[in-house]
C-alpha positions in Angstrom: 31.0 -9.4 -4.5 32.3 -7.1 -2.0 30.8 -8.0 1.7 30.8 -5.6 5.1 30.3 -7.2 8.2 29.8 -4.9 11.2 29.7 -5.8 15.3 26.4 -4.4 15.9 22.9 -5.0 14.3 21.9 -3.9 11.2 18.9 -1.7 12.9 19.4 0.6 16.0 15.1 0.7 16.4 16.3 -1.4 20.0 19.8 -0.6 20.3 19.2 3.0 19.7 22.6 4.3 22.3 25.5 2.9 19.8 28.2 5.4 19.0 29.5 5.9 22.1 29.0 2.1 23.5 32.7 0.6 24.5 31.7 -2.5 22.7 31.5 -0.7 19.3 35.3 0.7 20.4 36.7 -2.9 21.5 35.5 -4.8 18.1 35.8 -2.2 15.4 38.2 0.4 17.0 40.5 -1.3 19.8 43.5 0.7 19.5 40.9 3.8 20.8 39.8 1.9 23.4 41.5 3.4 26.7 43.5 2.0 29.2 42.4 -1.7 26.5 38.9 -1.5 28.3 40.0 -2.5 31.6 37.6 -0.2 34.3 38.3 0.9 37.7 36.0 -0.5 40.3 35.7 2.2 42.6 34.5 0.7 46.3 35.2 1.9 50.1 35.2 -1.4 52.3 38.2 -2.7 51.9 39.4 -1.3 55.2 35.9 -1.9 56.7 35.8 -5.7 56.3 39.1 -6.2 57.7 37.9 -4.5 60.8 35.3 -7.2 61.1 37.5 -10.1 60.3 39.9 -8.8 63.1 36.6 -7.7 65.3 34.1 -10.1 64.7 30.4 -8.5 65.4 28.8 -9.7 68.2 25.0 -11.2 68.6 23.6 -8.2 70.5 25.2 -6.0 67.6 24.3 -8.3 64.8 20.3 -8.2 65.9 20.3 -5.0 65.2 21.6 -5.5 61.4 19.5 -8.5 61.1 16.7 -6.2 62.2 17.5 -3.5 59.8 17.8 -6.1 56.6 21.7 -6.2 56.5 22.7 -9.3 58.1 22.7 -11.6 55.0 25.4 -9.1 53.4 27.4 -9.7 56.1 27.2 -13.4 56.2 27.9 -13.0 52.4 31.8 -11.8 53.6 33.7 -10.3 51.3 36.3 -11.1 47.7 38.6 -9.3 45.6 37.1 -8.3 42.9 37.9 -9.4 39.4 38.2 -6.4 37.4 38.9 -8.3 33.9 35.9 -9.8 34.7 33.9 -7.2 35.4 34.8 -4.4 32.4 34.4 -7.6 30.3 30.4 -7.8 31.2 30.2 -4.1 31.1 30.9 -4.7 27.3 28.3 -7.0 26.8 25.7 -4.8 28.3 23.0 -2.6 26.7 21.3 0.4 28.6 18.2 0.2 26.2 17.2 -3.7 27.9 19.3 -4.0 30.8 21.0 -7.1 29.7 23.8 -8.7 29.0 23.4 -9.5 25.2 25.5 -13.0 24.8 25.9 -15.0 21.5 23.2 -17.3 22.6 20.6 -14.7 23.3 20.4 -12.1 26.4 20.6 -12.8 30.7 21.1 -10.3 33.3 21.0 -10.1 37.2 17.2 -9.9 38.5 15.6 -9.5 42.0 16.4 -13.6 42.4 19.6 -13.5 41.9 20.1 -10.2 44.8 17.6 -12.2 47.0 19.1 -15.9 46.7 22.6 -14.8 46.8 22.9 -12.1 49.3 19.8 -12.3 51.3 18.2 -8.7 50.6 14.7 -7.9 50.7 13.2 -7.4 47.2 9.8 -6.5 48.2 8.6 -3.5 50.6 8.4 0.1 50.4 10.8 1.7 47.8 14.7 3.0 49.3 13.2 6.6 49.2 12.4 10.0 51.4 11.6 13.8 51.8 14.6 15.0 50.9 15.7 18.3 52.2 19.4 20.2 52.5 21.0 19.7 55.4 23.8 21.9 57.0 26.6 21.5 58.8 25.0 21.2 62.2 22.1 19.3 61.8 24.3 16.6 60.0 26.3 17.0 63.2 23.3 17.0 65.4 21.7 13.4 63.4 25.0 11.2 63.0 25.9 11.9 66.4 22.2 11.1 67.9 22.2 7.9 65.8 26.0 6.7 66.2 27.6 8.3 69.7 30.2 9.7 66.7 31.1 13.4 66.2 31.6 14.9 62.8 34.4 17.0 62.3 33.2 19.7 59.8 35.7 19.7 57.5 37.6 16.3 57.9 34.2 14.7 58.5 31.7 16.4 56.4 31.8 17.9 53.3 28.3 19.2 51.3 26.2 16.8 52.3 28.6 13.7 52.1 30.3 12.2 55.2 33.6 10.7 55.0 33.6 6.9 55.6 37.3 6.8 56.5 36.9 9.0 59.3 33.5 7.2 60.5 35.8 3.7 60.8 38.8 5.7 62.1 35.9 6.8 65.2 35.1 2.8 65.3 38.2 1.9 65.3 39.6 3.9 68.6 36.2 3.5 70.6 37.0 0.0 72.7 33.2 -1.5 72.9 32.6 -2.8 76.1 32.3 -6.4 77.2 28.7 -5.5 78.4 27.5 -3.1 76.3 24.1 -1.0 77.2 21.1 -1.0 74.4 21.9 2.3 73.2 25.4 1.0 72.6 24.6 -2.2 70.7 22.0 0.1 68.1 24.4 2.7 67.6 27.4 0.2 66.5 25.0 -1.4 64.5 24.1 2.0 63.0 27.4 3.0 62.2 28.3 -0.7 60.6 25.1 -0.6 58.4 26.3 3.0 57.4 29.6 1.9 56.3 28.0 -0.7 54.0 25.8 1.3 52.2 28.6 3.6 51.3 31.0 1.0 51.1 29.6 -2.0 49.4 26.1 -1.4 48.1 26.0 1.9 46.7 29.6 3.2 46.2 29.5 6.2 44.6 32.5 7.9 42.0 33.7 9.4 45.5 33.8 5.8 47.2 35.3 7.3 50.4 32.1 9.3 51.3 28.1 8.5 52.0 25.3 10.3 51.6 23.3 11.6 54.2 20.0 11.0 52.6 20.4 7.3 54.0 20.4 8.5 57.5 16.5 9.3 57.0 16.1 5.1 57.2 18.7 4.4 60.0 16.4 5.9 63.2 13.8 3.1 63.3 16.0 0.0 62.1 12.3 -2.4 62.4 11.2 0.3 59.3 14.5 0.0 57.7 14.2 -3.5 57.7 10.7 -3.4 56.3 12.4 -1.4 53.3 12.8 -3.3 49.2 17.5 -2.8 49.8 17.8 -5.3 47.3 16.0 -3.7 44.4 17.4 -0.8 45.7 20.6 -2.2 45.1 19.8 -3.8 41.9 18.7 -0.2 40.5 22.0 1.3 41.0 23.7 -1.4 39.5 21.9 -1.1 36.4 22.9 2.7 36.7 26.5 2.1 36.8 26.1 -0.7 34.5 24.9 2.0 31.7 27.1 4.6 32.9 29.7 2.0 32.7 29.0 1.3 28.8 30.3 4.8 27.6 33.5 4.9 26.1 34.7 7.9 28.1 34.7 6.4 31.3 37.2 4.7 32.9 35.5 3.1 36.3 32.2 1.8 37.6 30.9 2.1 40.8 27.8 0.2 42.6 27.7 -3.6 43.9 29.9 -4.9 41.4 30.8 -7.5 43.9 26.8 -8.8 43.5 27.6 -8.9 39.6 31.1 -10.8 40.5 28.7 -13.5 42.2 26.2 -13.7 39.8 29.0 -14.3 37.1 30.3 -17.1 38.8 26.6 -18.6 39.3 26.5 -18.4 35.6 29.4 -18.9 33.6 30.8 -21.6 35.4 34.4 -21.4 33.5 35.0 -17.7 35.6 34.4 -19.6 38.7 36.6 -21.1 41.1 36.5 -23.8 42.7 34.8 -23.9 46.6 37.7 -25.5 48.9 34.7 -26.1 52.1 31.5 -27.0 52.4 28.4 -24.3 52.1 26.7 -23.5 55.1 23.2 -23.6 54.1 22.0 -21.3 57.2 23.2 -18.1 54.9 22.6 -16.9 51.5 23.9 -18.7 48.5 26.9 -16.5 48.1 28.7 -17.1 50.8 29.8 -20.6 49.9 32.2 -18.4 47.9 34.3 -17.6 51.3 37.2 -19.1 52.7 39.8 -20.7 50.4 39.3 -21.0 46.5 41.5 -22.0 44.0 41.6 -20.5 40.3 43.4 -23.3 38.7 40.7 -23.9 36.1 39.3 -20.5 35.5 40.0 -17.4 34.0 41.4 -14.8 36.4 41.9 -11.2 35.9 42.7 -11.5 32.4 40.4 -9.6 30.0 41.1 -10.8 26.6 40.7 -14.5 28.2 36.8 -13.3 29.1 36.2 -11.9 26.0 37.3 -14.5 24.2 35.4 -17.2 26.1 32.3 -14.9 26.1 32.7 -14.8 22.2 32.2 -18.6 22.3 29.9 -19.0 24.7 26.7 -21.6 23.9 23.5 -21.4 25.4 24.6 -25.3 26.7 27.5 -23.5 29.4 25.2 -20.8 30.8 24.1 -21.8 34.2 20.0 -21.2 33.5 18.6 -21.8 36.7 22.0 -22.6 39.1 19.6 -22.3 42.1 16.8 -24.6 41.8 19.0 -27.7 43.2 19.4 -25.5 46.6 16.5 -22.9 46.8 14.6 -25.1 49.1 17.6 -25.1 52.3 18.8 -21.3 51.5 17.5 -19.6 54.9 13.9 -17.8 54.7 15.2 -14.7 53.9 16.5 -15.6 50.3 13.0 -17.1 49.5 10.4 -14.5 51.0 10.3 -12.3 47.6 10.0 -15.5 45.6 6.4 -13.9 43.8 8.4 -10.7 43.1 10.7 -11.7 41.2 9.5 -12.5 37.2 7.5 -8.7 38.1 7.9 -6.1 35.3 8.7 -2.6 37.7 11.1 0.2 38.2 13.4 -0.6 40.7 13.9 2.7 42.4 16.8 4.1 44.8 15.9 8.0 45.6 16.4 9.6 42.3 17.7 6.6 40.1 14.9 4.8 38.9 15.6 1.5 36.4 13.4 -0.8 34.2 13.0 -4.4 35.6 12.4 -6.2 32.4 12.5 -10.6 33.4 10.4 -10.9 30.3 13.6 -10.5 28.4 15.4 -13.4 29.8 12.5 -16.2 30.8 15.0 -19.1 30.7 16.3 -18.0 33.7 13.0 -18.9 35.1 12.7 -22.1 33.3 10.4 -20.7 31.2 9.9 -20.4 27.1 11.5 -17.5 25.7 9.4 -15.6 22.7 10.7 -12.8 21.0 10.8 -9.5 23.6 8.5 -6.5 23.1 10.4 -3.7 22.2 12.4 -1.9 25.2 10.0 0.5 27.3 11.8 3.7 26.8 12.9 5.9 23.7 16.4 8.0 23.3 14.7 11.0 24.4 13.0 9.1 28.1 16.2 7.0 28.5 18.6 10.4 28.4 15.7 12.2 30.7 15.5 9.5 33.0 19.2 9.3 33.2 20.3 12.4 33.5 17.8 13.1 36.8 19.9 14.2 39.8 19.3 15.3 43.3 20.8 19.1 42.2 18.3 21.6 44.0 17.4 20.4 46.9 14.2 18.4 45.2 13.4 15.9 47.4 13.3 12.0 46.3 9.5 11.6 46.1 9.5 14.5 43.6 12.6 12.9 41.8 10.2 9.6 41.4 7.7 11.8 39.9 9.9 13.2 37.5 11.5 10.4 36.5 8.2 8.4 35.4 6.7 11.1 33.8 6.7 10.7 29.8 7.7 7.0 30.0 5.7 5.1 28.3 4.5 2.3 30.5 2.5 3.1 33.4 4.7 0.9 35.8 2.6 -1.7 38.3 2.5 -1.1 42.0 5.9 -1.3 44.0 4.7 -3.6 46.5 3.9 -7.6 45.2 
């Protein structure tokens, strides 16, 4: 008798967005598969973290980004990223659950994983504002009030994007003083934080510009700091994630350098090896600066990852890679600790994403039953994702929108 075997399953009731998934491409139809699958990672602060390496920040600057949430990203440094590694999770990932389905069952990144490794608050307010239109001048007017820096319309501005080149270019020729005045120390920290949204944690398509909607949260850093940036963060990864999936594209943007971390947390055999010792006064990631060495991993080779993700037992995954260290990370990997098994949307403006723990309980060290069925339908995932700021609507409203018609009324934001 005649027998079909396919790469998907045999129902699409949960995996309703096959057709135009990458992994349906790479296992039934390689030869289609552009450029073999291998993404762009599109990122800005390349030039940005060298300028710190050869300028280190200095305390009176740093309590500013402390103050404002930022300082564990920085103490988190900076790696090349591993784009093998990366366009080989992107294949394992499903838009309808947010998780990496694996041949031992599924895992993805949660609000632990942001909080432990890179230090960012999980809990708070939601990364969101009146949104309005701004033009040229009052773009002008704001950057320059909050950074001592002068747009150059044209070179420095264009819509309501500012150009993060140009913005490091200004940081570069400005000589900070030896004794710098208040207003000096909170505008370079301004400026620095700017950089790193654009840069690092929400890199866009165009990853040499930044919004200006994230200048609403930079004039009272204390606020800022009382803001939820890592499930901020977390949101737009899921975005790019999904976005990521479709056959058609060819890059991904967000903090694919979190999802780098979290794979080496995880998978062991992608990691290498830590040449110093881990300074337990920062988050959990940056024991992964300084020298490494490769020697037994997999490195920027994408058949290798797929082939040792095909093989991959439930006995390699790292479950719970944290629980020996949790207890010396500083305070601010910890504080969120209730918030993280909660079932939410993670919001950032208008990008609003499930937060679904219940699908991967071991990672808690908990029992895993069957999953309820994912909360959205084809129509509400498609609505959801194809909300944009187009029209001057403002981000509140955007919210709205976006959680109208789903189908689970979603528990309070704050824990």
């Amino acid at each position: 008798m005649e027998r079909h075997f396919t790469s998907g399953p045999l129902e699409d009731d949960l995996l309703f967005l096959s057709g135009n998934h990458i992994a349906d491409y790479v296992f039934q139809q390689p030869k289609d598969v552009p450029k073999g699958g291998f993404l762009r990672v599109r990122r800005g602060d390349e030039k940005l973290w060298g300028y710190i390496h050869r300028n280190p920040i200095t305390e009176n600057v740093l309590h500013y980004i402390r103050m404002a949430g930022f300082a564990g990203v920085l103490e988190c440094d900076n790696r090349r990223i591993d784009n093998a590694l990366i366009s080989a999770l992107v294949e394992r990932w499903r838009p309808e659950t947010h998780t990496f389905h694996m041949p031992f069952g599924e895992v993805t990144v949660t609000l632990q994983d942001v909080e432990v490794l890179c230090g960012l608050r999980v809990y708070g307010n939601a990364v969101c504002d009146i949104d309005h239109h701004w033009n040229v001048e009052e773009i002008q007017e704001s950057f320059f009030s909050l950074t001592g820096i002068r747009l150059e319309n044209g070179t420095g501005i264009s819509g309501q994007k500012i150009n993060m080149p140009f913005i490091l270019k200004c940081l570069m020729e400005v000589q900070f003083p030896e004794n710098p005045s208040e207003l000096q120390c909170l505008q370079r920290a301004r400026t620095i934080i700017i950089l790193l949204i654009g840069g690092q944690l929400f890199p866009e398509n165009s990853s040499n510009w930044v919004c200006v909607k994230y200048l609403n949260h930079l004039q009272d850093l204390a606020a800022c700091g009382e803001l939820s940036w890592g499930s901020a963060v977390l949101s737009c990864l899921y975005r790019s994630l999904c976005k990521a999936t479709n056959i058609n594209t060819n890059e991904i943007a967000g903090e694919v350098f979190l999802l780098q971390l979290w794979a080496w947390e995880r998978f062991p055999s992608t990691a290498p090896k830590q040449l110093r010792q881990t300074d337990w006064n920062k988050p959990l990631a940056s024991r992964w600066q300084g020298p490494l060495t490769f020697l037994e991993a997999s490195s920027h080779v994408l058949s290798a990852y797929r082939s040792e993700f095909n093989s991959y037992s439930e006995f390699q995954f790292m479950w719970k890679p944290y629980d020996d260290d949790l207890h010396i990370l500083p305070q601010i990997c910890r504080n969120g600790e209730q918030c993280w098994r909660s079932e939410t949307y993670l919001i950032c403006w208008e990008i609003v994403e499930p937060h679904i723990p219940s699908r991967v309980l071991r990672q808690f060290g908990m029992f895993q039953p069957i999953p309820m069925n994912t909360l959205l339908n084809v129509d509400e995932h498609k609505n959801l994702h194809n909300i944009s700021r187009a029209g001057g609507r403002s981000g509140e409203m955007l919210v709205v929108m976006a959680l109208i018609g789903i189908s689970l009324i979603p528990p309070p934001t704050h824990c």
